[in-house]
C-alpha positions in Angstrom: -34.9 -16.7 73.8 -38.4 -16.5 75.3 -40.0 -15.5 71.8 -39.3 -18.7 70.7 -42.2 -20.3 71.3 -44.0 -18.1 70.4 -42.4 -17.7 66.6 -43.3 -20.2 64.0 -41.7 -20.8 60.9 -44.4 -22.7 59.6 -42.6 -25.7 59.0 -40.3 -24.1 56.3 -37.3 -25.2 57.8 -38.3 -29.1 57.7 -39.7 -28.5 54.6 -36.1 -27.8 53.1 -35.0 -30.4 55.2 -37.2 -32.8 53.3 -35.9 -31.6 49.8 -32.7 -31.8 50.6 -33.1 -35.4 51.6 -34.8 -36.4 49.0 -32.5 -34.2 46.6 -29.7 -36.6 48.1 -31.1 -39.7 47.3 -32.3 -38.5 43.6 -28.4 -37.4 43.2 -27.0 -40.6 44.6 -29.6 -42.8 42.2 -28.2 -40.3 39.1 -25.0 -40.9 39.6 -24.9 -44.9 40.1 -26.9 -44.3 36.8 -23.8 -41.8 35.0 -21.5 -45.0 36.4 -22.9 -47.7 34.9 -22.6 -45.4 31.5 -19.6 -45.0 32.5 -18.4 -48.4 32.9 -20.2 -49.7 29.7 -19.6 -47.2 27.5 -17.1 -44.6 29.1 -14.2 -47.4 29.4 -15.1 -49.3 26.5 -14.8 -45.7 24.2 -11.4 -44.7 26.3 -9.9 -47.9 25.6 -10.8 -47.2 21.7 -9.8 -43.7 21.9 -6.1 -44.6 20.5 -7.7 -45.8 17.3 -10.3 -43.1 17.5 -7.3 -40.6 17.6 -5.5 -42.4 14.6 -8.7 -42.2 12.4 -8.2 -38.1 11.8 -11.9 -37.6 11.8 -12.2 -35.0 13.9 -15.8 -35.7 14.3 -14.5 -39.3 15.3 -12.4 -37.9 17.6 -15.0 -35.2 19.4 -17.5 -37.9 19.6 -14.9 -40.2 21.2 -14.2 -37.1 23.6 -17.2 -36.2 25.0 -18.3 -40.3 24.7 -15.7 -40.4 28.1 -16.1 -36.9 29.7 -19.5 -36.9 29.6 -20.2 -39.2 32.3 -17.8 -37.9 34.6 -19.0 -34.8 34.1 -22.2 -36.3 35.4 -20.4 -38.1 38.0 -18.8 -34.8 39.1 -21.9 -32.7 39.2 -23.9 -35.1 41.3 -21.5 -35.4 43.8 -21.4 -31.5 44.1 -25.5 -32.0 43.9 -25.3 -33.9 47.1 -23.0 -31.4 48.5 -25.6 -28.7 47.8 -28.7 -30.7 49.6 -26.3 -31.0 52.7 -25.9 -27.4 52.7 -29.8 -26.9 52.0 -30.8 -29.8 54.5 -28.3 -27.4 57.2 -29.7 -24.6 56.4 -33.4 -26.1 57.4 -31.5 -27.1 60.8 -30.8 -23.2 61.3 -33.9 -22.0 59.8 -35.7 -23.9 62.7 -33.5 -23.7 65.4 -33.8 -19.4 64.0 -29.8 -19.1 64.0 -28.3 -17.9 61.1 -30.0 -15.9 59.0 -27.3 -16.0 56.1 -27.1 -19.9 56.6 -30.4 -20.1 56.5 -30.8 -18.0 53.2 -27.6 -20.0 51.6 -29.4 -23.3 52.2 -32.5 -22.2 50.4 -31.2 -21.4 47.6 -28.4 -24.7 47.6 -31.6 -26.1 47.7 -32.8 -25.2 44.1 -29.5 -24.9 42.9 -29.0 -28.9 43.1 -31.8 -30.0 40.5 -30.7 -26.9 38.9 -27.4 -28.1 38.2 -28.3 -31.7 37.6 -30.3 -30.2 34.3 -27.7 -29.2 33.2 -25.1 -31.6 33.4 -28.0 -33.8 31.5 -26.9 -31.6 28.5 -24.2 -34.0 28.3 -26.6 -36.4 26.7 -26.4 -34.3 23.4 -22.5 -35.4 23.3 -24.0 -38.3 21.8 -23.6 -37.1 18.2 -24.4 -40.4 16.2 -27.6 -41.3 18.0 -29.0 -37.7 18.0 -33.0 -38.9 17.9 -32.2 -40.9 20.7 -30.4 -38.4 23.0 -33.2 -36.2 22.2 -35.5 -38.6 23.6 -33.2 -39.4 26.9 -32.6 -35.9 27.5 -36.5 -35.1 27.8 -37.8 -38.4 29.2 -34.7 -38.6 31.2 -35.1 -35.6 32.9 -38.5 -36.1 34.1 -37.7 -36.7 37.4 -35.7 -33.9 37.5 -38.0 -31.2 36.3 -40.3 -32.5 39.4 -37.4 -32.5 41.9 -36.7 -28.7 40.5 -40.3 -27.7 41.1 -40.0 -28.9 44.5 -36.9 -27.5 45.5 -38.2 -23.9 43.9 -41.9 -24.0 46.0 -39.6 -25.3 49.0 -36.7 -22.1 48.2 -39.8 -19.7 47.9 -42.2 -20.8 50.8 -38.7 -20.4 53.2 -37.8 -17.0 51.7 -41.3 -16.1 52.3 -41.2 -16.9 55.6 -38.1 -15.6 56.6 -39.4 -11.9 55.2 -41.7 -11.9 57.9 -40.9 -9.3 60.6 -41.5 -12.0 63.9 -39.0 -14.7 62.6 -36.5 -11.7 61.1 -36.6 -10.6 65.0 -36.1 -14.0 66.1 -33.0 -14.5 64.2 -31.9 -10.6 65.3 -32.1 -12.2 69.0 -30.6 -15.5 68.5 -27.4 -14.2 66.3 -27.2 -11.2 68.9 -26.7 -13.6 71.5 -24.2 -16.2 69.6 
């Protein structure tokens, strides 16, 4: 296309690009954390969860529950975070290469989703019913990192939808899909 050099996205597509990596590695670094728990916690209670099961407390036995499941629940939702970013990170790829438009749009919004998502899988932290103060505390100062990742992935979702609701790079994408 000969309006391509012309037509700039103003760097929204590496800028979702940039999220998406550094969603990744914030997914990846959560989920070696949800593992550990796992393996120190999650095996221990599963190998207890016989006895836990015999006790009839059904307190006990929610506690012990959600004491396994809630760090593959984790486990799970990270690795669907990192599936997200990939889309979000191709999506950039499109957005500046102006191919796409729907894939484009899609990784946008996989971008937000991720850190999205990873809030609330951090719910799990209130399984923990017998230290309640202290999964309180975890699930606030915990999430930190998070609530920074989510506020970059939003300003990174919005500045490319902004972008790609201008007329010049809506052409540009009209051209470049009319010709695939």
């Amino acid at each position: 296309m000969s309006d391509e050099n012309t037509v700039s996205n103003g760097g929204a597509g590496w800028i979702l690009v940039a999220a998406g990596a550094i969603t990744i590695v914030w997914a990846l670094l959560y989920f070696v954390w949800s593992l550990i728990g796992f393996v120190t916690g999650g095996i221990t209670a599963l190998l207890g969860i016989a006895v836990v099961f015999d006790s009839g407390d059904p307190l006990l036995m929610i506690q012990g529950l959600f004491g396994v499941l809630a760090p593959v629940i984790q486990m799970i939702a990270y690795f669907l975070i990192v599936l997200l970013a990939g889309i979000g990170i191709f999506g950039g790829v499109r957005l500046n290469q102006f191919k796409s438009y729907g894939t484009a749009r899609l990784g946008a919004v996989a971008i937000t989703a991720g850190p999205v998502l990873g809030l609330l899988a951090s719910l799990t932290a209130f399984c923990n019913f017998a230290g309640f103060p202290c999964c309180c505390l975890s699930f606030v100062i915990g999430n930190i990192p998070t609530l920074v990742l989510t506020l970059l992935c939003l300003g990174a979702t919005i500045y490319a939808f902004v972008v790609m609701k201008r007329e010049e790079v809506q052409a540009a994408f009209a051209v470049n899909d009319a010709e695939a």
